[in-house]
N, C-alpha and C positions, 0 to 999 in steps of 0.2 A: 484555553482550548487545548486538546490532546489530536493528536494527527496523528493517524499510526499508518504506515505506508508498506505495505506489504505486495512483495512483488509475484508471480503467478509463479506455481513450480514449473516441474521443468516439464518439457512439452517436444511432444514428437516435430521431426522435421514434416514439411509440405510447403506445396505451390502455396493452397487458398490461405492466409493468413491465419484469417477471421475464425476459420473451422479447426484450426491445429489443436488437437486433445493432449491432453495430461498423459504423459508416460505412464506404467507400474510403479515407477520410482517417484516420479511427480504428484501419485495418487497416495501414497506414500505421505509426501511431504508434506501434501498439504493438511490430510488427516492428523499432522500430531501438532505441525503450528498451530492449525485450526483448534487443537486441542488446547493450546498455551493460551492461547488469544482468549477464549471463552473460560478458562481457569483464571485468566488477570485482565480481564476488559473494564474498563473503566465505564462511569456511570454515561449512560445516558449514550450508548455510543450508537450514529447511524453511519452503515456501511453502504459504499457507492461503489462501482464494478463497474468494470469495460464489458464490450459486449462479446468480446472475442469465445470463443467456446473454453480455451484455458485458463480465463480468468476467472469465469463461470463457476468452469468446476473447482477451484482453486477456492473463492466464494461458498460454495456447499458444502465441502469440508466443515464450514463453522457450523452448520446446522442455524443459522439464524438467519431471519429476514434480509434480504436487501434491495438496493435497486441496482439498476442498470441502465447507466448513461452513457449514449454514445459516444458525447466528445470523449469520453476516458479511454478510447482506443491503442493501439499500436501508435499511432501517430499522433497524441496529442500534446497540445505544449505547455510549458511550465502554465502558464497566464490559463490555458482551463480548466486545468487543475485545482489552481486556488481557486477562481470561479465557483468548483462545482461543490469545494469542500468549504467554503466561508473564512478559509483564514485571513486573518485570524481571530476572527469576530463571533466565529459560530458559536451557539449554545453547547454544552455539553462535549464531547470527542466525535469523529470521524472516521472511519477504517477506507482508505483507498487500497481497490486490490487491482492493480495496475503493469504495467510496462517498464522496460527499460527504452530508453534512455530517459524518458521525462521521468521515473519516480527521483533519479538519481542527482539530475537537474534540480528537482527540487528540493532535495535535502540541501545541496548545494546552497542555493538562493539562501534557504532560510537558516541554514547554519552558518555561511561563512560569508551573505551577503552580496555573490555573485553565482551567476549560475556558471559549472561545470561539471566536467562529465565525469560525475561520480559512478561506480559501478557498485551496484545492490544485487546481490547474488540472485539465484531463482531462488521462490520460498522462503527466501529472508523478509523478514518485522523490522522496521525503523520505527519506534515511535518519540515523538517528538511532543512537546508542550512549551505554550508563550507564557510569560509571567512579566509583572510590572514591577523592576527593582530599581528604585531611587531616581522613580519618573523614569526610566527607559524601559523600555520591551526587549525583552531578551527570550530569545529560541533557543530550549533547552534538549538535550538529547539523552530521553531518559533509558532507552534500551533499543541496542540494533543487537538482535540473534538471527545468526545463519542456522538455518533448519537442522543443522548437521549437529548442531551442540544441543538439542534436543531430543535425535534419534536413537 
């Protein structure tokens, strides 16, 4: 399975969380990942999103299908995560376009086996793939680009 974890650009300050939009700069960002992503997507990939309005728009950058699940919010935890994305069992790959602190969290868990507080820039791609080497499952980190190496 491929897990790619991309975190929302950047996004204006506000009270309501939920409602906070995408900067110029963040609309920006996410237009040329979303560019990357659909230039090197891997087969078969379904993309899950928070419901927040900057993950949204972060999200339609790709120009492609998605859903949107609530628990993938500001505040969700490592454990809904994998939940909502199947790992590591899913068919095909996954794109979560998510939050910090839990994307970060979960690179954690599945790269180093415990969770901490890794920090995934705004508009940065982590993508990650399982593989079975000599009867062990091993999480591989096949590309993390911060947007900035793309602009």
């Amino acid at each position: 399975m491929d897990l790619l974890l991309w975190r929302h650009a950047e996004a204006e300050d506000g009270e309501e969380d939920l409602r906070r939009r995408l900067t110029e700069r963040g609309e920006r960002q996410a237009r040329v990942m979303g560019q990357w992503i659909r230039d090197h997507q891997p087969k078969d990939m379904r993309i899950i999103v928070s419901p927040a309005v900057r993950t949204q728009q972060t999200a339609a950058a790709l120009k492609l299908p998605f859903e949107t699940q609530r628990k993938l919010g500001p505040d969700a935890c490592v454990s809904e995560l994998i939940a909502a994305c199947g790992w590591p069992d899913a068919p095909g790959a996954v794109l979560i376009v998510g939050h910090q602190p839990s994307l970060g969290r979960l690179a954690s868990l599945l790269l180093a086996g415990h969770e901490s507080d890794w920090s995934i820039k705004k508009g940065a791609l982590w993508w990650l793939s399982n593989r079975l080497r000599r009867g062990d499952t091993q999480t591989v980190l096949r590309a993390m680009l911060p947007v900035e190496m793309l602009d």
